[in-house]
NUNU-183615 format. One record per residue: z negated, y negated, x negated of N, C-alpha, C in turn; residue number from 1. Coordinates in Angstrom, 1 decimal, decimal comma, always signed. Each point is the difference from the previous one (the first is absolute). Layout:
// residues N
- Z_Y_X_Z_Y_X_Z_Y_X_NUM
...
***
This chain:
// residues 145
- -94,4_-116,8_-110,0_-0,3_-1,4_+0,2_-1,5_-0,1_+0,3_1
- -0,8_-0,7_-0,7_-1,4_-0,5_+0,4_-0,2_-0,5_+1,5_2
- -1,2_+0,2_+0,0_-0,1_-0,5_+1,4_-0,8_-1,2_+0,1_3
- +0,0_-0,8_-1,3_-0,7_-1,3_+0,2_+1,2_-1,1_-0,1_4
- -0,1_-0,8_+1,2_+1,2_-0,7_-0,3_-0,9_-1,6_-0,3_5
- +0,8_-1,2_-0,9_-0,6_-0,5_-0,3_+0,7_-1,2_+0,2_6
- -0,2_-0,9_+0,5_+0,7_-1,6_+0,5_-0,9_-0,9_-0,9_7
- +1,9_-0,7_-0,5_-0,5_-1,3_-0,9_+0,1_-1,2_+0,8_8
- -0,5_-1,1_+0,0_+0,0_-1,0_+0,7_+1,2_-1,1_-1,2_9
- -0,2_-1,2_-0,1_+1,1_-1,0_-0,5_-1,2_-0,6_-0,4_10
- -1,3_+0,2_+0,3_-0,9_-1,2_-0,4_-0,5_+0,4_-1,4_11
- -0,6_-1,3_-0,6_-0,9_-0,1_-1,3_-1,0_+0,1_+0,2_12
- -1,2_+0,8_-0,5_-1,3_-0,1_-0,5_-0,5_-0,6_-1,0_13
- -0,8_-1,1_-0,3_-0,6_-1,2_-0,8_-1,6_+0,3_-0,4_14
- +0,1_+0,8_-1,1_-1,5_-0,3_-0,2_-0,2_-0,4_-0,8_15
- -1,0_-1,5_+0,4_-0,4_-1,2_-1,0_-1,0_-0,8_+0,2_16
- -1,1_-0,2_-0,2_-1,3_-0,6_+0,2_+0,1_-1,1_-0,1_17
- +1,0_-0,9_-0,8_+0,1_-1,4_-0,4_+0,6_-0,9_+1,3_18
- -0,6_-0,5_+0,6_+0,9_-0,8_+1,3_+1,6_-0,9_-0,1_19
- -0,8_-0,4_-1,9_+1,7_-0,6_-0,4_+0,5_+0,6_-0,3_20
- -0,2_+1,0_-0,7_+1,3_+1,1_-0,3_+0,5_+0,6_+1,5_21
- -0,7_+0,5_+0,8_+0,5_+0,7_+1,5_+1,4_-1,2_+0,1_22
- -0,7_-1,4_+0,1_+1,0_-0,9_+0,5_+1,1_-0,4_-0,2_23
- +0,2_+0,0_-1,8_+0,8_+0,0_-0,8_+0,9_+1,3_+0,0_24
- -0,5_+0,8_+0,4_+0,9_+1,6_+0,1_+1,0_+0,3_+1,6_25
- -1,0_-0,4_+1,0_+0,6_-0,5_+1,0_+1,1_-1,3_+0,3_26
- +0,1_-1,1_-1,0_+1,1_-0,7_+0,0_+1,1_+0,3_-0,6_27
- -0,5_+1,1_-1,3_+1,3_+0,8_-0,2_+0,4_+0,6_+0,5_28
- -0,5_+1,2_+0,4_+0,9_+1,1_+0,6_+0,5_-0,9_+1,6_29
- -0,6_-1,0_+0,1_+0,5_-0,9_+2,0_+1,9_+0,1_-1,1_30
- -0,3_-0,9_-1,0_+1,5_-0,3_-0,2_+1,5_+1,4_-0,6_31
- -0,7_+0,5_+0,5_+0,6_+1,4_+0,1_-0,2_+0,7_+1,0_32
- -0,3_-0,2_+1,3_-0,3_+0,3_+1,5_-0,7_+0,7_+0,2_33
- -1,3_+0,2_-1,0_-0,5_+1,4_+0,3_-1,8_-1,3_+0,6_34
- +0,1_-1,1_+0,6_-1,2_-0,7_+0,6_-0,4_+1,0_+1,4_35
- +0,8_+0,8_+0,7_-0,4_+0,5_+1,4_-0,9_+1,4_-0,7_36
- +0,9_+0,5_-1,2_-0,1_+1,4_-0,5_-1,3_+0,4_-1,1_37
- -0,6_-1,3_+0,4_-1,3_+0,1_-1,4_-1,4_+0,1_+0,9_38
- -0,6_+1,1_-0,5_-1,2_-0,1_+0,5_-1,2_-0,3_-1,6_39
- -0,9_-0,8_+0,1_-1,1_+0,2_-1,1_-0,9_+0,4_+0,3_40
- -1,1_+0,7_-1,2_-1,5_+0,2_+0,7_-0,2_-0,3_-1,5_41
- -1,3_-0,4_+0,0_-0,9_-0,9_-0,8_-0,7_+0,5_-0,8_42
- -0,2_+1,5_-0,5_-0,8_+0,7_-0,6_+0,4_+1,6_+0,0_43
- -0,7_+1,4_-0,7_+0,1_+1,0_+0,0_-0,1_+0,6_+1,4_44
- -1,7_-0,3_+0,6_-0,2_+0,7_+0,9_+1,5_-0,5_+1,5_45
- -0,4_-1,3_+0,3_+1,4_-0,1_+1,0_+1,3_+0,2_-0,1_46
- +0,4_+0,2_-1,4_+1,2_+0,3_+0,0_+0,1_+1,8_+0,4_47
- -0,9_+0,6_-0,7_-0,5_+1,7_+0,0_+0,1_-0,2_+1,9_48
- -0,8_-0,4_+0,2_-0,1_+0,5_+1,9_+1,0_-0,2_+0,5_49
- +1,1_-1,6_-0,6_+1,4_-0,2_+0,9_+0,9_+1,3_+0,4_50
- -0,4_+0,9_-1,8_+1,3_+1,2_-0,4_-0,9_+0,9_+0,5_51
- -1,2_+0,1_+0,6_-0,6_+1,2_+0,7_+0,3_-0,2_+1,5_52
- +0,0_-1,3_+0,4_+0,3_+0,0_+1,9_+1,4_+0,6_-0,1_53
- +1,2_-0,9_-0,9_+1,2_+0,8_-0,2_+0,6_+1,3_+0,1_54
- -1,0_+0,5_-1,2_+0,0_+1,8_+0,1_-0,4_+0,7_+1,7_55
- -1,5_-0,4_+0,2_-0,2_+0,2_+1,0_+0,6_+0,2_+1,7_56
- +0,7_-1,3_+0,5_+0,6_-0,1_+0,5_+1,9_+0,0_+0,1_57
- +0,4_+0,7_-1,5_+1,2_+0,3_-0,3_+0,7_-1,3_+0,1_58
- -0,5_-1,0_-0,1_+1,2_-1,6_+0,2_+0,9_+0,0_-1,4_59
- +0,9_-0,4_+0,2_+0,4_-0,2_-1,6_-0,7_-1,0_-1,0_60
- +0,3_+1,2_-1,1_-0,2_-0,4_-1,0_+0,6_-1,0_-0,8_61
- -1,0_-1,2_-0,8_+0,8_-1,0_-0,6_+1,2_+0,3_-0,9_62
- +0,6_-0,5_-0,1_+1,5_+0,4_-0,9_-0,5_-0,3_-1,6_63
- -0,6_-0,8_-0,2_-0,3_+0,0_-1,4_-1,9_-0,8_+0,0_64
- -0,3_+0,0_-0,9_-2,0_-0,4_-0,3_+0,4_-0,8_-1,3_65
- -0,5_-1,2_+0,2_+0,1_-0,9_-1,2_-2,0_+0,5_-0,1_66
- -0,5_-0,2_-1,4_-0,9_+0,0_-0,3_-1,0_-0,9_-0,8_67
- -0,8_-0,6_-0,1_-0,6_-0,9_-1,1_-0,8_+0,7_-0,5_68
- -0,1_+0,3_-1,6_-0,5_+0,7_-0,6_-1,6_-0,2_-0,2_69
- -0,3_-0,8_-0,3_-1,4_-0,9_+0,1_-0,9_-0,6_+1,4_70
- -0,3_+0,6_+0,9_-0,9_-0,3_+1,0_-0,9_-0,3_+0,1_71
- -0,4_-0,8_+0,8_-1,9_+0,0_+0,0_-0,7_+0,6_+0,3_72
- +0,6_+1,1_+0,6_-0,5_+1,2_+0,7_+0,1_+1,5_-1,3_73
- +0,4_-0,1_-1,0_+1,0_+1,0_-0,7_+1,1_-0,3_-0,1_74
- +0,4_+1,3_-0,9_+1,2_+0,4_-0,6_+1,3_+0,2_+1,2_75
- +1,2_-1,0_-0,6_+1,3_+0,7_+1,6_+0,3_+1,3_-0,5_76
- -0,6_+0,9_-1,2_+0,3_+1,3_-0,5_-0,6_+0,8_+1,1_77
- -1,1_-0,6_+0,4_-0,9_+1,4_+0,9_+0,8_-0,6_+1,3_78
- +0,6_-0,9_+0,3_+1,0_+0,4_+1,2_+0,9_+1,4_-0,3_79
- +0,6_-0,6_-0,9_+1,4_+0,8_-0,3_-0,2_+1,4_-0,1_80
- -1,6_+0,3_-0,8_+0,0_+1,4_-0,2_-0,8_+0,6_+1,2_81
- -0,6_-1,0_+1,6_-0,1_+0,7_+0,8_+1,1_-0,2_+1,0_82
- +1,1_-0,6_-0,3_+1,1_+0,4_+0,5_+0,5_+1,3_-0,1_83
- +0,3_+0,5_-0,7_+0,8_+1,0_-1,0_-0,9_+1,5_+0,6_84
- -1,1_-0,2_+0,4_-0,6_+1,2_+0,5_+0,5_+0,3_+1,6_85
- +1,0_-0,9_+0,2_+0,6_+0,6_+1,5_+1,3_+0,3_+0,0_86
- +0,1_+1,1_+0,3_+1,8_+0,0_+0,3_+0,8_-1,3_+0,1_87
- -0,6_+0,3_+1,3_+1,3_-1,2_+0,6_-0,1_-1,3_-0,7_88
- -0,9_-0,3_-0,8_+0,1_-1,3_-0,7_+0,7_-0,2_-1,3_89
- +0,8_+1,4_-0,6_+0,6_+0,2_-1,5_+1,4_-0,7_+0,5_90
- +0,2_+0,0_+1,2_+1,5_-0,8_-0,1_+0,4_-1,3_+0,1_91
- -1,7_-0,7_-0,3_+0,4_-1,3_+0,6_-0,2_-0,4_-1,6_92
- +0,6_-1,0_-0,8_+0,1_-0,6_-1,2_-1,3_-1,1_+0,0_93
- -0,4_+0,2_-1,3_-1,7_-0,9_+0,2_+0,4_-1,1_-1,6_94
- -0,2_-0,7_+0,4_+0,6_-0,9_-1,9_-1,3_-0,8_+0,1_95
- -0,7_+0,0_-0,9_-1,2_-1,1_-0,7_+0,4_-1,3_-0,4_96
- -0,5_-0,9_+0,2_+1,1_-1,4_+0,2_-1,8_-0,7_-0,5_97
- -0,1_-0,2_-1,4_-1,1_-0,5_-0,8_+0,3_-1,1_-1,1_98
- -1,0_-0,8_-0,5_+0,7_-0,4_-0,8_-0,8_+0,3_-1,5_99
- -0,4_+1,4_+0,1_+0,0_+0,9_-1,1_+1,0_+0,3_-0,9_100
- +0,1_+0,3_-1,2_+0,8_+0,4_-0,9_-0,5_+0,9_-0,7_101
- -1,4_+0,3_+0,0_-0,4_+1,0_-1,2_+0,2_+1,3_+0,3_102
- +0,6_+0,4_-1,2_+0,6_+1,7_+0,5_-0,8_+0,9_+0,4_103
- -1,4_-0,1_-0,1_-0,6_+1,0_+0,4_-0,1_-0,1_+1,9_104
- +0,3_-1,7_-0,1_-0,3_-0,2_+2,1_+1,4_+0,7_+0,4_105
- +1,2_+0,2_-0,9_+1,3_+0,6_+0,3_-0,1_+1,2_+0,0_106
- -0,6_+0,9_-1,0_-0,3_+1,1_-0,4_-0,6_+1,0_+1,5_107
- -1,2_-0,9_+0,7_-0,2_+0,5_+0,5_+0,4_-0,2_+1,7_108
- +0,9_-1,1_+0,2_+0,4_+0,0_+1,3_+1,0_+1,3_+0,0_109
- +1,1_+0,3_-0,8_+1,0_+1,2_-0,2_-0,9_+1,1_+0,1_110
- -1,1_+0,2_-0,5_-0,7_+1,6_+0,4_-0,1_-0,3_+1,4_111
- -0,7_-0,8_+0,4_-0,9_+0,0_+1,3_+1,3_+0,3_+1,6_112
- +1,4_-0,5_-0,9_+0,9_+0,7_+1,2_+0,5_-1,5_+0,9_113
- +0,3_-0,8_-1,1_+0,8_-1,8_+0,1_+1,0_+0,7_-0,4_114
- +0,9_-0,5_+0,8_+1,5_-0,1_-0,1_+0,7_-0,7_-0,8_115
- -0,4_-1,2_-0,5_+0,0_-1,1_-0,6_-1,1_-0,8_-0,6_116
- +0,1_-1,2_-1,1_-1,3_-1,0_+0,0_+0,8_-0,8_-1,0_117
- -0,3_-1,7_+0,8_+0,7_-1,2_-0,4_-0,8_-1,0_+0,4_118
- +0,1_-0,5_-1,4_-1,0_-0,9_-0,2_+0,7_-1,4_+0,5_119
- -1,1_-0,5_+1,0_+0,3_-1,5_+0,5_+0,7_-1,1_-1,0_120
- +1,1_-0,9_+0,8_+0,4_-0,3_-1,0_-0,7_-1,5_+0,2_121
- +0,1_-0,8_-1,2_-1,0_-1,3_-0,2_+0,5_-1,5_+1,5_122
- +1,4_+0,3_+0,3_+0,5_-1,3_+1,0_+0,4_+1,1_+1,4_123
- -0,2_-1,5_+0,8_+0,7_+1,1_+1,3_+1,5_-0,2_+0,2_124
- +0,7_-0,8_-0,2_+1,6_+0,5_-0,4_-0,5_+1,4_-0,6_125
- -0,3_+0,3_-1,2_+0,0_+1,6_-0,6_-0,4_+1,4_+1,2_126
- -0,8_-0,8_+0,8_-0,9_+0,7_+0,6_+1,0_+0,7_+1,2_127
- +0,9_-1,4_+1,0_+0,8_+0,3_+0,6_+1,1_+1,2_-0,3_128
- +0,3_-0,5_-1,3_+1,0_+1,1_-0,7_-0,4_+1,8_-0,1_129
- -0,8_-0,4_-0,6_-1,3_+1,3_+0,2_+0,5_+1,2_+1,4_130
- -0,5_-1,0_+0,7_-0,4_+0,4_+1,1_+1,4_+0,5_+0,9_131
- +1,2_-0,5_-0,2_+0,9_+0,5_+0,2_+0,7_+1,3_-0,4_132
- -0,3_-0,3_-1,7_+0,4_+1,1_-0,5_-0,9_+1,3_+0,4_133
- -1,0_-0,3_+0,1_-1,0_+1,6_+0,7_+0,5_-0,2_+1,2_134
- +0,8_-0,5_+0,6_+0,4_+0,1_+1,9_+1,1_+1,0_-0,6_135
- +0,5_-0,6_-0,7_+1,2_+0,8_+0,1_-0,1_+1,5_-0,9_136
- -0,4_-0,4_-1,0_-0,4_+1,4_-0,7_-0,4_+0,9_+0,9_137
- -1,5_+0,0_+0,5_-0,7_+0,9_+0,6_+0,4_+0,4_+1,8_138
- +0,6_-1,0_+0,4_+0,6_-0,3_+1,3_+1,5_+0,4_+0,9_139
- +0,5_-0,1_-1,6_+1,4_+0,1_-0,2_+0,8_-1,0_+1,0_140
- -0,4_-1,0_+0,0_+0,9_-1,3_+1,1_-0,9_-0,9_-0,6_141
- +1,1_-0,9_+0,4_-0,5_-1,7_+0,2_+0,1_-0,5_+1,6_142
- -1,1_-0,6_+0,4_+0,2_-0,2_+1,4_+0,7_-0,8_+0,2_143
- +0,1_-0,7_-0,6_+0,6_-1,4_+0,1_+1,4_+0,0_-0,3_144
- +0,5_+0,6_-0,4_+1,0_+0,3_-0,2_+1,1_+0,9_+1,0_145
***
């Protein structure tokens, strides 16, 4: 048995630069009880130091990373692929949540070590829906339920 042990928390990771999209993503996942369990950071670099205090101080780790593919800061790829350079961060599921379609933006979230990548959908009814189905997919529960 290894001797690194690794705690997952129940909470969401949000990285998204857009204020309305944060907001819009936060009213979804609220209607599926995950409003206590969401933390956002606004860019590459704050999201990077959130999962470095984490590491650091051994707190648990978020249970799943929604990602926006397009930042203003960069690519959510160079999250993902400086995720992936730490142990303890291969167990946490990372999904790119863009509203890219072009296969090469798909092409390369799957190398860089995304779990997933789903493209925003155009309403928020869809959005809600969305957002449940990755609770539950990646979560395996519905809270609310």
């Amino acid at each position: 048995m290894s001797g690194h042990t690794v705690t997952i928390s129940k909470s969401i990771l949000v990285v998204e630069d857009s204020p309305a999209q944060c907001e819009l993503l936060s009213q979804a996942l609220a209607q599926h009880g995950f409003e206590e369990a969401l933390h956002i950071e606004h860019g590459i670099a704050p999201a990077l130091t959130y999962l470095s205090h984490q590491l650091e101080d051994r707190a648990p780790l978020p249970r799943l990373i929604l990602v926006d593919l397009k930042l203003m800061s960069g690519s959510g790829i160079d999250i993902v692929r400086d995720m992936r350079r730490h142990k303890r961060l291969h167990l946490v599921p990372v999904v790119i949540l863009t509203t890219s379609d072009v296969q090469h933006d798909i092409d390369a979230a799957y190398i860089s070590g995304a779990n997933g990548y789903v493209v925003k959908p155009g309403t928020y009814s869809d959005l809600v829906k969305l957002m449940g189905d990755l609770c539950r997919f990646w979560l395996g529960w519905n809270r609310t339920a």
